[in-house]
Each structure stands twice: as C-alpha cells, then as structure tokens.
N, C-alpha and C positions, 0 to 999 in steps of 0.2 A: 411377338406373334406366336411364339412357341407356347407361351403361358396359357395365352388366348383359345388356341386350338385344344391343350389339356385341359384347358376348364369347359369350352363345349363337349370335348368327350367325354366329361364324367358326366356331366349336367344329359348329354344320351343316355351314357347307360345308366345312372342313378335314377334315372326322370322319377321312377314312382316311389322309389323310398325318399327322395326328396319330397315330394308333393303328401307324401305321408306324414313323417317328421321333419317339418323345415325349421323349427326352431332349436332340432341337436345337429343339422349339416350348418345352419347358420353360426353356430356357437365353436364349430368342430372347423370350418374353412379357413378364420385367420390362422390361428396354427400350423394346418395343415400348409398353408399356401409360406408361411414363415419357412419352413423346414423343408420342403421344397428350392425356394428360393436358396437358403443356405446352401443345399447340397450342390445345387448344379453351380452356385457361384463358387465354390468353395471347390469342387469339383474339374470344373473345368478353368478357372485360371489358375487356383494358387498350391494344389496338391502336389502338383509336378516340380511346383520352383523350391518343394523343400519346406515349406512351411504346414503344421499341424495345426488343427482346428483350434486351438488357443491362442496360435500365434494370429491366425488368418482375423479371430474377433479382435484381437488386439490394435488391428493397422486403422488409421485414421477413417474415419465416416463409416467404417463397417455397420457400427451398433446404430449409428443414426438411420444409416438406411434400411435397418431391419425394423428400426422403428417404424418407419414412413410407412412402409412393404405392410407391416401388421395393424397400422391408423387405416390404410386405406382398405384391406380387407375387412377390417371391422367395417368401415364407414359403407362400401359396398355391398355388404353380409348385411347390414343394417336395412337399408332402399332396398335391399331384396326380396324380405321379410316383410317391410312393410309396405310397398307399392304393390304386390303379388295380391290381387281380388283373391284368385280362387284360395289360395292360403289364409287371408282374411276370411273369407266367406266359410272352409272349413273348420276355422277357430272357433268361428261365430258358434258353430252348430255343434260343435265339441262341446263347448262352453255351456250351450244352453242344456243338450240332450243331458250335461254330468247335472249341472241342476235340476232339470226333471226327475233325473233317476237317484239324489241324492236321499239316503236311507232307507228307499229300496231295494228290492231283488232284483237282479239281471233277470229272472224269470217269471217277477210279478204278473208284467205286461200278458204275456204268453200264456199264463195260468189260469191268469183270472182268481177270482176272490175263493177261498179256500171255507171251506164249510165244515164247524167243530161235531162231531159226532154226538150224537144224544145220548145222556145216561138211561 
C-alpha cells in the first residue's frame, strides 16, 4: 500500500507533465519504480544486519524479484500508455499537426504568403 499511495502522489502532482510527455514518464517509471523498491528493501531489512548492497543482490531471489518488480512496471507503463484516450488522442494530433507542418515554417500559417519585391 505504501507504493500505491507514492505513486498516486506523483500521478497529483506530475498530472500535467505526465499528460504532456507520457511516453518519457512511461519509459522513465520501471526504473524509477526498480530503484525505489531496492532502496526501501535494502534499506529497511538488510542494511542494519551488516550486509552491503552487493551482498544484499547476492542472497537467493533478490535478482528474480527485481526482475518481476521491473516485468510488471513495464507491463503497467505499457496499459498505461496505451489505454489512456486522452494520450492517444494527443498523439494523434501531434502526429498529424508535425505532418501538416512538415517543411514548413512555424510561422508560414501566421504570415501568410510572402510577396517578392519588383525590380
């Protein structure tokens, strides 16, 4: 539950640089969420009993379950990205607006056609 509650508080206070770039929070969450996990596991049982971060990847299933921890953040990060309409629907329109404007000026639209001066 503790995971759960830090990832709705980012998902508050991130809301609009997510919904801006979701495809660098989605690419940027399983790591993040990796390395998180390691500190507070690593943190709160094994730092006190004597063992250093080498020893602690060492001990049986560690590595497995950091695999899992980063399979399922991808796979999460994934269905997040892709079920999210309004993210789709912004892609959409990203996608079209850069092919509209491809070869373009940013200020063609705005200008209007530009008239060669007469010798």
């Amino acid at each position: 539950m503790p995971f759960l509650a830090a990832a709705a508080l980012v998902l508050l206070v991130f809301r609009r640089s997510i919904a801006a770039h979701p495809l660098a929070w989605c690419c940027a969450a399983p790591p993040a969420v990796l390395a998180v996990w390691l500190a507070v596991e690593y943190g709160t049982n094994y730092r006190f009993r004597g063992f250093t971060i080498l020893d602690y990847l060492a001990i049986r299933n560690v590595i497995e379950r950091a695999v899992l921890i980063v399979l399922t953040a991808c796979m999460v990060s994934v269905a997040f990205y892709v079920t999210e309409p309004r993210i789709r629907a912004r892609v959409a329109l990203a996608l079209l607006r850069r092919r509209e404007t491809r070869g373009k000026s940013r200020l063609a639209p705005t200008i209007g056609p530009t008239r060669r001066p007469r010798n």
